[in-house]
C-alpha positions as CSV (number, residue, x, y, z in Angstrom):
1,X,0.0,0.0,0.0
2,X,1.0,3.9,-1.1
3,X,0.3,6.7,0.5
4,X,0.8,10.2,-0.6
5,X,3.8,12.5,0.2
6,X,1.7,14.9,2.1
7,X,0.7,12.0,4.6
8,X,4.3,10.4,4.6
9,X,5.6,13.6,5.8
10,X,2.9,14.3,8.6
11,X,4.0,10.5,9.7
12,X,7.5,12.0,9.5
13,X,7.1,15.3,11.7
14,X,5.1,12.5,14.4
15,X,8.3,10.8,14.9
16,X,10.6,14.0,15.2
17,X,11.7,14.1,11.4
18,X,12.2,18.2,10.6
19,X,9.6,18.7,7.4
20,X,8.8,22.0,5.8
21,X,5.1,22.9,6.3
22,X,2.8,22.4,4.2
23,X,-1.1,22.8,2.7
24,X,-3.0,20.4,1.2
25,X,-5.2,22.1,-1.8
26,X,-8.0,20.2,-3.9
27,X,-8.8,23.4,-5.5
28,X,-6.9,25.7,-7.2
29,X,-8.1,28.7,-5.7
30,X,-7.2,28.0,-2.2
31,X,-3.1,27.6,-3.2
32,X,-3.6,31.4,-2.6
33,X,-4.8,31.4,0.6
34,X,-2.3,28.6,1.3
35,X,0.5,30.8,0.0
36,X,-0.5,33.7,2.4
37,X,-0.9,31.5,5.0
38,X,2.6,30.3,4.4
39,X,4.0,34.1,4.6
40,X,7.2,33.2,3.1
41,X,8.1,34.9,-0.2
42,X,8.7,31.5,-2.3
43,X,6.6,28.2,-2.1
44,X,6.5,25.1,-4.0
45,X,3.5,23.7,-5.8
46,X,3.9,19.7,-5.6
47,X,1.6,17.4,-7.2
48,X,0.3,14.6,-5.0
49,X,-0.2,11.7,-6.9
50,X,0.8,7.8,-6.1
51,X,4.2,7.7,-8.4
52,X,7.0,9.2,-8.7
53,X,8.8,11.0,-11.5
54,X,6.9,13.9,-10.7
55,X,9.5,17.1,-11.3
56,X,10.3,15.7,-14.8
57,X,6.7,16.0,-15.6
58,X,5.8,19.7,-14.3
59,X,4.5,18.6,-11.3
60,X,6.4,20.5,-9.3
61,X,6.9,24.2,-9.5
62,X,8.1,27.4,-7.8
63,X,6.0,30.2,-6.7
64,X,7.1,33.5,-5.4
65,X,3.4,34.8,-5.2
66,X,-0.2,34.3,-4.5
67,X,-0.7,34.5,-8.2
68,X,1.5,32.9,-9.3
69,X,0.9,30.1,-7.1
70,X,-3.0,29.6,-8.2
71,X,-1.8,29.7,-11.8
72,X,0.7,26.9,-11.6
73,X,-2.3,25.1,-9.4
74,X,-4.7,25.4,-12.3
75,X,-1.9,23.6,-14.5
76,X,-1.1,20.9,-12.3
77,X,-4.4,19.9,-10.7
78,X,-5.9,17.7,-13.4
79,X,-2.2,17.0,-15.4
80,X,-1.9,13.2,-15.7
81,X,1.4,11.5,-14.7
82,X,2.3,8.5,-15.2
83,X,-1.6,7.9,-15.8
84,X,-2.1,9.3,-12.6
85,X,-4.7,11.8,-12.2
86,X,-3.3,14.8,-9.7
87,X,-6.3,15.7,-7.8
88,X,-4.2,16.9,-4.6
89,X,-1.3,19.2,-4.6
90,X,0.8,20.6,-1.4
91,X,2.0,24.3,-1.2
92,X,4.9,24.0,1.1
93,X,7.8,26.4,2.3
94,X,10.9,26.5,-0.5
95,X,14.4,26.1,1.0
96,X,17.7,27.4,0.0
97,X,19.6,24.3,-0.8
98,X,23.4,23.2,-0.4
99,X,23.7,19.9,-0.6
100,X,21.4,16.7,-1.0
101,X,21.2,13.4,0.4
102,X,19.3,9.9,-0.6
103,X,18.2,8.0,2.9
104,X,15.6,4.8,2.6
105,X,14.7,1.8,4.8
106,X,13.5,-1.1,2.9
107,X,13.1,-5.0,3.1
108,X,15.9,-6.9,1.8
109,X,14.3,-11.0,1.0
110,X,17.6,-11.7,-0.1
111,X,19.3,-10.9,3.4
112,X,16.0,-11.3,5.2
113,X,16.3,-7.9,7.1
114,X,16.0,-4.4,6.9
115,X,18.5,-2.4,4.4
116,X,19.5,1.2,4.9
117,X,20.0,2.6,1.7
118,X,22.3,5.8,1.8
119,X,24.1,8.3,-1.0
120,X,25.2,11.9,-1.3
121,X,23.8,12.1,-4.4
122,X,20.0,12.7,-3.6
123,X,17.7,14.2,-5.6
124,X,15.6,13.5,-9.1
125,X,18.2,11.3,-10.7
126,X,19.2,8.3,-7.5
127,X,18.0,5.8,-10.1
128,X,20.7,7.0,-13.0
129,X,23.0,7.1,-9.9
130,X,22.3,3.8,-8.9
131,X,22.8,3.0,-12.8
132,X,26.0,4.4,-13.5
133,X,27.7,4.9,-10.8
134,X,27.0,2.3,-8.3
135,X,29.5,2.8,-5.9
136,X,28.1,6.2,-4.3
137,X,25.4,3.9,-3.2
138,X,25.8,2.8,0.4
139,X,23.9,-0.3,1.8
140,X,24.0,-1.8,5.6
141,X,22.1,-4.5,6.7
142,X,20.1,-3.7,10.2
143,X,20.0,-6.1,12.6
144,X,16.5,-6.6,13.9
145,X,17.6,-7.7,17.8
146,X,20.2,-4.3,18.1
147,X,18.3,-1.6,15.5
148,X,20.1,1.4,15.5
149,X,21.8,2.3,18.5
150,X,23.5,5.7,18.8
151,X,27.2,4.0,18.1
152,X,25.6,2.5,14.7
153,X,23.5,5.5,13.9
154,X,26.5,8.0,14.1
155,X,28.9,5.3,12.1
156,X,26.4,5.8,9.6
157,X,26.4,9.4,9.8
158,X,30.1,10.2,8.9
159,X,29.6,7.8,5.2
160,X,27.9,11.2,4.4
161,X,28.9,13.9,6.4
162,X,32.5,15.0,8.2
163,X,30.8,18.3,9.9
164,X,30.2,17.4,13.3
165,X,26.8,19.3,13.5
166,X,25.0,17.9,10.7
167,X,26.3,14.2,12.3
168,X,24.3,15.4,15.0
169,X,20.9,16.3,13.2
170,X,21.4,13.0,11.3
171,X,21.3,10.7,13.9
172,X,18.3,10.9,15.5
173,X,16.5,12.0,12.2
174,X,18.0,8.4,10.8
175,X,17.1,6.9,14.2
176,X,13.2,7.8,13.8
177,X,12.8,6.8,10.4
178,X,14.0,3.5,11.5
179,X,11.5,3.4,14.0
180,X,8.8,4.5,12.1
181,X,9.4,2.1,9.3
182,X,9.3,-0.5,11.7
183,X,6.3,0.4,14.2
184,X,4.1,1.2,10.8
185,X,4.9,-2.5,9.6
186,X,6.6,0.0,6.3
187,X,7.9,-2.0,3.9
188,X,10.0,1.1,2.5
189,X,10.4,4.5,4.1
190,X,12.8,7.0,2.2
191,X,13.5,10.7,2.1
192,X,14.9,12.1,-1.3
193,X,16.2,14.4,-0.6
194,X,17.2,15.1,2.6
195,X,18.8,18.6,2.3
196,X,21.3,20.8,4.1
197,X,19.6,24.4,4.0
198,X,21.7,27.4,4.3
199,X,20.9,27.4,7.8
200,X,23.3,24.3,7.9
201,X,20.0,22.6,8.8
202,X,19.0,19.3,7.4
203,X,15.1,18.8,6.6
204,X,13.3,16.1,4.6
205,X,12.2,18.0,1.9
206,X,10.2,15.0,0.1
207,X,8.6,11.8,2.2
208,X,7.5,8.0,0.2
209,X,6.6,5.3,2.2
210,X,4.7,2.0,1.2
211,X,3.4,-0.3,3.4
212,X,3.1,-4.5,4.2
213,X,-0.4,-5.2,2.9
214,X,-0.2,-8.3,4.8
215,X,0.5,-6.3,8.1
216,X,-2.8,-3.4,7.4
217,X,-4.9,-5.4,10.0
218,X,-2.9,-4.1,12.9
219,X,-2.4,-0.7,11.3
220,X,-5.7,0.6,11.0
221,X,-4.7,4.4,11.4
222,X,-2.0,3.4,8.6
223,X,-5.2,1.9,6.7
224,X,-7.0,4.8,6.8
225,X,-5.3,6.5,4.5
226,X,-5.5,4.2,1.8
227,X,-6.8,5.1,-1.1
228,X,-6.7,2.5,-3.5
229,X,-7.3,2.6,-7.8
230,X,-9.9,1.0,-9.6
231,X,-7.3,-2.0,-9.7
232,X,-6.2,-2.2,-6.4
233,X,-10.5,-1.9,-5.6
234,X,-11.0,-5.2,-7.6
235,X,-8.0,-7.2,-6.0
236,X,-9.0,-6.2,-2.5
237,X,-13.2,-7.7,-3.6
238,X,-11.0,-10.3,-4.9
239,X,-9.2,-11.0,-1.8
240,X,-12.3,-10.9,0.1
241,X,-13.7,-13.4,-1.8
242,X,-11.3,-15.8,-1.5
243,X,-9.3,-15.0,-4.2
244,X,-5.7,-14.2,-4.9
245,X,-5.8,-12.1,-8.0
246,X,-3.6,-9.1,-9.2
247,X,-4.0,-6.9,-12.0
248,X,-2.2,-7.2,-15.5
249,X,-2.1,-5.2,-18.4
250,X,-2.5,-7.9,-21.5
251,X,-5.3,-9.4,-22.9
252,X,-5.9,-13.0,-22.0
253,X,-7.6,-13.3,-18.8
254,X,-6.7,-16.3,-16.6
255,X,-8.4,-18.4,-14.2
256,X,-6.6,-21.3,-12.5
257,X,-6.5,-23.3,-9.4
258,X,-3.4,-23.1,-7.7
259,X,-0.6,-20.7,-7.7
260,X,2.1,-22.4,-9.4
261,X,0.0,-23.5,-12.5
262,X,-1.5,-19.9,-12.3
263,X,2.4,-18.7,-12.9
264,X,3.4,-21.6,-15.3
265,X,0.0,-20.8,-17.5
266,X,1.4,-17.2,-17.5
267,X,4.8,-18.1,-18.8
268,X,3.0,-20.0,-21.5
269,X,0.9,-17.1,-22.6
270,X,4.2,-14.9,-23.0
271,X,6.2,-18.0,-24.6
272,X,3.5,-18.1,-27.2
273,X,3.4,-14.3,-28.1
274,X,0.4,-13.5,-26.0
275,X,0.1,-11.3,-22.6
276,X,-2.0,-12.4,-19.4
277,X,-4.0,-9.8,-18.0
278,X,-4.3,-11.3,-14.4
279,X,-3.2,-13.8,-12.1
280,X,-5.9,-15.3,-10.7
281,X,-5.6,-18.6,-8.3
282,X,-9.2,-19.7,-7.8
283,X,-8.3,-22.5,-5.5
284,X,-9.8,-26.1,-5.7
285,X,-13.0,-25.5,-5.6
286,X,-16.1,-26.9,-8.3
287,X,-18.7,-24.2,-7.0
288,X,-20.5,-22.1,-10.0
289,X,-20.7,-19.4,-7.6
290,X,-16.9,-19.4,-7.0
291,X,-16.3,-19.4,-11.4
292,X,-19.2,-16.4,-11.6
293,X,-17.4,-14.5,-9.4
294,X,-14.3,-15.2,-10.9
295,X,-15.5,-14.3,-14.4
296,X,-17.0,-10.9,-13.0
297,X,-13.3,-10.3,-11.5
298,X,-11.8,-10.7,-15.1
299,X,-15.2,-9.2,-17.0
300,X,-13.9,-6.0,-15.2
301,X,-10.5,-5.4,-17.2
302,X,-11.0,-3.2,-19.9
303,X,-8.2,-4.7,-22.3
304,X,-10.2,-8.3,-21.7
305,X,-10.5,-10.7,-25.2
306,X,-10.1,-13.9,-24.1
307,X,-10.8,-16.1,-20.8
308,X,-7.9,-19.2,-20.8
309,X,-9.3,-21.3,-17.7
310,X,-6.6,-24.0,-16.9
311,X,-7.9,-26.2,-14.3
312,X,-6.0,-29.2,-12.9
313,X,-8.0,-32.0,-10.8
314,X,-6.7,-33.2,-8.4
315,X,-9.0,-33.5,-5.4
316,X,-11.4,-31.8,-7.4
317,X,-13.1,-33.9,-10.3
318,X,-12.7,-32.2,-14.0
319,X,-16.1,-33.8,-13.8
320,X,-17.3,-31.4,-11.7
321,X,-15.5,-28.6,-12.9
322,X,-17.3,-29.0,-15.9
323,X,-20.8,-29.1,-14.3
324,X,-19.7,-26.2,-12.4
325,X,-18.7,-24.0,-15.2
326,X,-21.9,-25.0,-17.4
327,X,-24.1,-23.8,-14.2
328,X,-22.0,-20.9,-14.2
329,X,-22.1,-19.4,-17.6
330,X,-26.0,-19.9,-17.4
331,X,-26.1,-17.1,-15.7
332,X,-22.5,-14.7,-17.3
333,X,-23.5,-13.1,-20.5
334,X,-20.2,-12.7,-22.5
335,X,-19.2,-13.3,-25.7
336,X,-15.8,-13.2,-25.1
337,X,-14.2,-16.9,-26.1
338,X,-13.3,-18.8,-23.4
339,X,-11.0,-21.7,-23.5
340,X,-10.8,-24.6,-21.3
341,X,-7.8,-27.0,-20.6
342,X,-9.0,-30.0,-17.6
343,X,-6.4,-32.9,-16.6
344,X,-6.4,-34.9,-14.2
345,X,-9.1,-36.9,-12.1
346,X,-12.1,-38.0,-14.3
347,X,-11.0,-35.4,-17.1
348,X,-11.7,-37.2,-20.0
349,X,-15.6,-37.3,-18.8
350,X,-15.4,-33.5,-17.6
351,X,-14.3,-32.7,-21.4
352,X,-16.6,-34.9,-22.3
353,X,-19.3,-32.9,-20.6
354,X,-17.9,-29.7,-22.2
355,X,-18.7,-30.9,-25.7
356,X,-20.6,-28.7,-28.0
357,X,-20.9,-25.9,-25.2
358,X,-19.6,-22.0,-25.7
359,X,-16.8,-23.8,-24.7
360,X,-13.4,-24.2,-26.5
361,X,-11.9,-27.5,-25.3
362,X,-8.3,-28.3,-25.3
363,X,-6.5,-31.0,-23.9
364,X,-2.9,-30.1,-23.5
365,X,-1.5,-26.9,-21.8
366,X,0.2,-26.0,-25.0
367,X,-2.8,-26.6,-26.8
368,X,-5.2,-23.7,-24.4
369,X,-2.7,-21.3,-24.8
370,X,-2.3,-21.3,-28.4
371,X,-6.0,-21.4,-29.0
372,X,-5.9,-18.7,-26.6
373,X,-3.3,-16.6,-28.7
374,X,-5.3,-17.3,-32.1
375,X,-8.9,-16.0,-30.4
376,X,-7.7,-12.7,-29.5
């Protein structure tokens, strides 16, 4: 789960992390009232949207008056971004800035821990740094039974700086985001940049954080601010139905039982030139009402031209299967094709049953997916 700068930051000034302040504005209007309310002579207009790369699209702007602070509102609200709508935007104090600095927390599978990710090259462009120049990236793996102590946390502190008084505004400002990131079950916390001002003080200048979805049942306030797109919508119905389904961008809808032929139909779909538009585990269940609410689930993507259902029977009968999904599409109106693949227990009667139905019948893998491919 995402949550918008505007809220990552007010997370951020909880635990003790120095933030400019900031207005939220839904209307353009208002970014004048926000800017007086400010009283400082420049502000920046920052888009609030759910992705980054937001200064390289205009998102972000300078204002040095009321004015001109509504007008570069009425540009941004409404802009798209990354096929982001900006409905939100932030006027927030401008600093002076000397020097920037990249800071994250974020889960490492591969070391199963926490990683603290730091460079002295913050700002728009980390990811080219991380690119090209590798080496001005810093990585430490956190040890969940120490954390950061202060001995660790100012060990950290002079990989970037070698003035004694910013090591002592980095500590605990590296200290709290490690707490945060841990007592918000965060699966990444990062500030880019962190800047020195020209008051030699250091201030988190823009907030991300993303968050364990797994973990939201014990983070209600953290839940709260969720606000989820029309895809994320249909996977959490999805996930309350039982389901484990995520959103694709191809064409061929899928719906299997069990994850690791849900992944193998997948690589079969790209291996044959097409592109899945969802994974979709139904689990090992014959119930109509379980394959009509699957279908609405897949019914629901827009790029949707074919349904590839790949069931294998184990436990469950292909028999059944088969009754199951003639009951079913009784009641789905679609004339989208839909092709069925069944092996295993009794599948020679449950494609027996299938025969002469809307139903495209295939008996290998191989075979599905290329009818699937040729029906687009």
């Amino acid at each position: 789960m995402k949550i918008h700068e505007y809220q990552a930051k007010e997370l951020f000034s909880t635990y003790g992390i120095p933030i400019q302040r900031q207005i939220l504005c839904t209307v353009a209007e208002d970014a004048a009232i926000a800017y007086n309310m400010l009283g400082k002579e420049e502000v920046v207009v920052k888009a609030q949207v759910l992705t980054g790369g937001r200064g390289k699209a205009g998102g972000i702007k300078l204002a040095k008056s009321d004015d001109e602070a509504v007008s570069h509102a009425y540009n941004i609200l409404g802009m798209k971004i990354k096929d982001y709508t900006v409905n939100k935007i932030i006027i927030t104090e401008a600093v002076n800035i000397t020097a920037e600095f990249y800071i994250s927390f974020v889960i490492d599978r591969n070391s199963k821990s926490v990683i603290l990710i730091m460079s002295a090259e913050g700002g728009m462009d980390i990811e080219e740094v991380a690119a090209k120049t590798p080496e001005k990236i810093h990585r430490f793996s956190i040890d969940p039974f120490i954390g950061i102590p202060d001995y660790l946390a100012r060990k950290f502190a002079f990989v970037l700086f070698d003035k004694i008084e910013y090591i002592n505004q980095f500590v605990p400002i590296l200290q709290n985001l490690y707490r945060l990131f841990i007592n918000t079950d965060a699966s990444l916390t990062e500030i880019n940049p962190l800047v020195i001002t020209d008051r030699e003080k250091l201030i988190a200048v823009d907030a991300k954080m993303t968050f364990d979805d797994n973990a939201l049942y014990r983070q209600p306030d953290i839940l709260d601010l969720f606000e989820p797109t029309t895809e994320e919508r249909i996977e959490a119905d999805a996930k309350d139905k039982g389901f484990s389904y995520v959103h694709l961008d191809g064409e061929i809808g899928c719906m299997v039982n069990g994850a690791g032929l849900a992944m193998a139909t997948m690589d079969m779909i790209k291996l044959y030139g097409g592109n899945p538009a969802n994974f979709l585990d139904i689990g090992g269940s014959s119930n109509p009402q379980k394959v009509i609410e699957a279908m609405s689930l897949l019914l629901k993507h827009p790029n949707l031209k074919v349904v590839l259902i790949n069931i294998f029977g184990g436990i469950t009968r292909c028999d059944d299967v088969a009754v199951g999904l003639l009951k079913a599409f009784e009641e789905i109106k679609t004339d989208i094709p839909v092709i069925v693949r069944l092996t295993g227990t009794n599948e020679e009667e449950g494609r027996a049953l299938l025969k002469g139905s809307r139903f495209k019948v295939a008996e290998t893998m191989g075979d599905a997916v290329r009818l699937a491919v040729d029906s687009q």
